[in-house]
N, C-alpha and C positions, 0 to 999 in steps of 0.2 A: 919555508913559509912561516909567517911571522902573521902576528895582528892586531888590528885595532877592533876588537870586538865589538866593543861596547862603550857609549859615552858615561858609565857612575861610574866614577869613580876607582870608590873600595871594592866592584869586580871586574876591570878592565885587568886585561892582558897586553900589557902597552907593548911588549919586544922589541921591532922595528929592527935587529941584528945591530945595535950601537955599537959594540968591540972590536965588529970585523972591519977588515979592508975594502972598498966599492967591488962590488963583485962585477960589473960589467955586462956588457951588451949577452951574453948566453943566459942568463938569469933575467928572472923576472922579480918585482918585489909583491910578493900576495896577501893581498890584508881584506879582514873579512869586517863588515860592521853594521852594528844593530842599535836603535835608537832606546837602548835599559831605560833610560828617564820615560821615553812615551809609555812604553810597554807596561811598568808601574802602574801607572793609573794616579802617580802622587806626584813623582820628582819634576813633570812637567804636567803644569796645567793645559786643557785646550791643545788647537791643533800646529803642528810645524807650521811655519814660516817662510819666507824669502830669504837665504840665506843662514838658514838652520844649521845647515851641516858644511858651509864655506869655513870652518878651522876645521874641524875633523878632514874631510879630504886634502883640506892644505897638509896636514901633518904628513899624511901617506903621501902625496908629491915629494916634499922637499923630504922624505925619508927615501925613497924613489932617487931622486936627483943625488940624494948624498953617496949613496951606493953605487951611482955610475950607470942606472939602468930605467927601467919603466915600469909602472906599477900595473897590479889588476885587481877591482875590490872583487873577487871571486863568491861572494856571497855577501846578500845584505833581504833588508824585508820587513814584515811587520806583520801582528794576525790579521788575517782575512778574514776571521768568523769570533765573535766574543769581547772580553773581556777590552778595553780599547781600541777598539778593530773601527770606532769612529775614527778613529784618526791615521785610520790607514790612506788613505788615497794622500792626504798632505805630509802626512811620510815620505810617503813613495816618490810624489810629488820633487818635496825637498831634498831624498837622494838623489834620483836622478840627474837633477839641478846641481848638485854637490858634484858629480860626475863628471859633468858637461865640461863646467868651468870654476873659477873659484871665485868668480864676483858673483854677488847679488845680483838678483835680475833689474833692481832700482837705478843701482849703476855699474851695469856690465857694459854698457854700450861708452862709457869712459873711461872704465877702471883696466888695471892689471887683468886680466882674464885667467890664466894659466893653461896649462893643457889637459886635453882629454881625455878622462880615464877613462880603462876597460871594464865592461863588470859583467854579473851572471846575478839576476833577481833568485833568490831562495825559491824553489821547487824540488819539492822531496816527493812529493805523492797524488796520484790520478785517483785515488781509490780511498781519500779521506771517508771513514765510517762504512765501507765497503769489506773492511778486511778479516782474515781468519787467520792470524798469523801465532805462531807458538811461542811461547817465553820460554829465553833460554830450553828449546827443543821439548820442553814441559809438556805432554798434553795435557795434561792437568789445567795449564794457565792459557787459555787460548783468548788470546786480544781480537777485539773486534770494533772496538771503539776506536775514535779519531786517524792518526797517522798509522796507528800500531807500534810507536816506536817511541815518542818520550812528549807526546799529545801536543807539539805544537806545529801551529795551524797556520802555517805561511807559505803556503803552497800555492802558485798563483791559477793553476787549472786544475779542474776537475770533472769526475764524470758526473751527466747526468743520469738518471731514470732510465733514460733509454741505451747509454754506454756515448754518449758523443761527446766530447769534451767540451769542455763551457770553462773562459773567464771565471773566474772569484772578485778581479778586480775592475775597476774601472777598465776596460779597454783603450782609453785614449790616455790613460797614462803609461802604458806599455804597450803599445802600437805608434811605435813613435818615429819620426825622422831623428836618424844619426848618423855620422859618416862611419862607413863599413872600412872605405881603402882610403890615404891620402896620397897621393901621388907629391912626396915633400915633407912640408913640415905643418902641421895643425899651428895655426896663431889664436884661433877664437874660433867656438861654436857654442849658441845656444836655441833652446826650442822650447816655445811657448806654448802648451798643450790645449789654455784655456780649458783646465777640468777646474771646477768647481771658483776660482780665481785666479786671475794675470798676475801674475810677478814682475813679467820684463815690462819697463819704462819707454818706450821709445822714443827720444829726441827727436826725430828728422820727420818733421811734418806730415811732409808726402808718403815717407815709407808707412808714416804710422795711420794715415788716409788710407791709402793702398791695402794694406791690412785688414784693415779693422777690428769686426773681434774675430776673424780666423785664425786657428794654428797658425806658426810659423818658423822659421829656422834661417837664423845666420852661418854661413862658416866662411872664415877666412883663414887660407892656406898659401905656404909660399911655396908654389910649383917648380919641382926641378924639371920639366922640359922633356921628361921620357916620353916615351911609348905607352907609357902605362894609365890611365884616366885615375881621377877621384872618382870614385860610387859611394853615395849618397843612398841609404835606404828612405825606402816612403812606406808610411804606412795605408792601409785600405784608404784611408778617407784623404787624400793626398794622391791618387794615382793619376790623377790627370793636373797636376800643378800649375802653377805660375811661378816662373821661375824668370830674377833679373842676378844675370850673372856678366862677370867680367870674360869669364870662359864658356867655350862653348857646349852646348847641354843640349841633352836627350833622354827623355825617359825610356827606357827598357824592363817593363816587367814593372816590377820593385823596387827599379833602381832609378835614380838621377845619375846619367853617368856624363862626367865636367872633363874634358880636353883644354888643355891650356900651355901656351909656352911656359917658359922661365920665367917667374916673378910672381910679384904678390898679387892674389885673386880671391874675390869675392863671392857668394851666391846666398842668392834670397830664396826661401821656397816659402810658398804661401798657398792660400786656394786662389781660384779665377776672382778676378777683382776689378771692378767698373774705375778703379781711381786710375790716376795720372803715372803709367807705370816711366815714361820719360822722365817725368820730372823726380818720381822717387830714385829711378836710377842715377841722375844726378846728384842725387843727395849720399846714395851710397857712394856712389866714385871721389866723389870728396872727402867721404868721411874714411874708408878703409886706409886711403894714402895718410893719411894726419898720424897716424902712430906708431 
């Protein structure tokens, strides 16, 4: 495990295993990262952007791809309570996004994309400011404040008042559509959450009619032909979709789950929408072949 911690600079832990040989398909490459400039309150003014963190996750790809294998940012996040905790949601936002893909959302819908990273949002604790825990076995020193543990607060659930757990963050930034299985190979996926501002650009009239301001999500994969479907997670506000796919779809539960022969395939997922879903499906079927 290796990482990309943090973007300052003078306290990144850049490693990445540079000296070794590609370790291959039994390894994974795991890199953890945290936005130090947001966090400051100095090194970045205001909130993340579109494309905030497309070099940072570039690095962990092609660190990823040099090594012969596939990455996973196994921790990343921002406070949820205090000290720049305004600019948590366009953090989160912007990693996410960094995840997804490595273009911009202005022009994802032209650019290089790359592939999909894996990742796990920072949750250490249900019981922020709830706690009684001992220092170094100390009864003398009994912590009760914040985590209990080194007081940072990036925890994305907690309990309330009554013990039921509740959000810290926006829930439609982490309640999101992303592909669970690919049945092949990922070529492009991204998802517009529509919290707080749109990122992705959309070109194609129709699709971007059809849409309008609801969530939405591209993915494009090239199907090897198994037995086995893509699943697509949905979140709450997505379970009853609109979906224009090149393969065939069903929702089950939670899932969008997409059956497709051999070759390259598409899917839109969106909410129910009065626009011209023909005409926007044409606009996709010309545009996925083009690249």
């Amino acid at each position: 495990m290796e990482f990309w911690n943090q973007n300052v600079e003078f306290f990144a832990e850049p490693g990445g295993l540079a000296l070794v040989p590609a370790l291959g398909g039994r390894f994974v490459f795991n890199a953890h990262f945290c936005d130090g400039k947001a966090q400051s309150g100095v090194l970045m003014p205001g909130k993340a952007g579109d494309g905030q963190y497309a070099q940072a996750f570039g690095t962990i790809r092609e660190r990823a791809a040099a090594l012969g294998t596939t990455a996973i940012v196994s921790e990343f996040g921002h406070p949820v309570a205090g000290f720049t905790s305004d600019k948590t949601s366009s953090v989160l936002k912007a990693i996410y996004q960094g995840l997804d893909s490595a273009a911009p959302g202005a022009r994802w819908w032209s650019a290089p994309r790359g592939s999909v990273l894996s990742g796990s949002q920072w949750h250490w604790d249900i019981n922020h400011g709830r706690h009684h825990e001992l220092m170094n076995d100390n009864p003398a020193k009994v912590k009760t404040d914040g985590d209990a543990m080194n007081d940072e607060h990036f925890s994305a659930v907690r309990l309330d008042e009554t013990g039921t757990p509740v959000l810290n963050v926006d829930r439609a930034l982490v309640d999101r559509v992303y592909p669970r299985a690919v049945a092949g190979t990922t070529l492009a996926f991204a998802y517009e959450d529509r919290v707080h501002q749109s990122w992705q650009q959309i070109p194609l009239p129709n699709v971007r009619a059809l849409v309008g301001s609801s969530p939405f999500a591209v993915l494009v994969w090239d199907s090897d032909g198994g037995p086995a479907p893509t699943e697509v997670h949905l979140p709450q506000s997505l379970r009853a979709p609109q979906v224009i796919s090149s393969a065939a779809a069903a929702v089950e539960g939670d899932e969008l789950v997409l059956r497709a022969p051999a070759g390259r395939q598409f899917a839109l997922v969106t909410a129910p929408s009065s626009g011209d879903a023909a005409a926007a499906e044409a606009e996709l079927r010309r545009w996925y072949v083009s690249w």
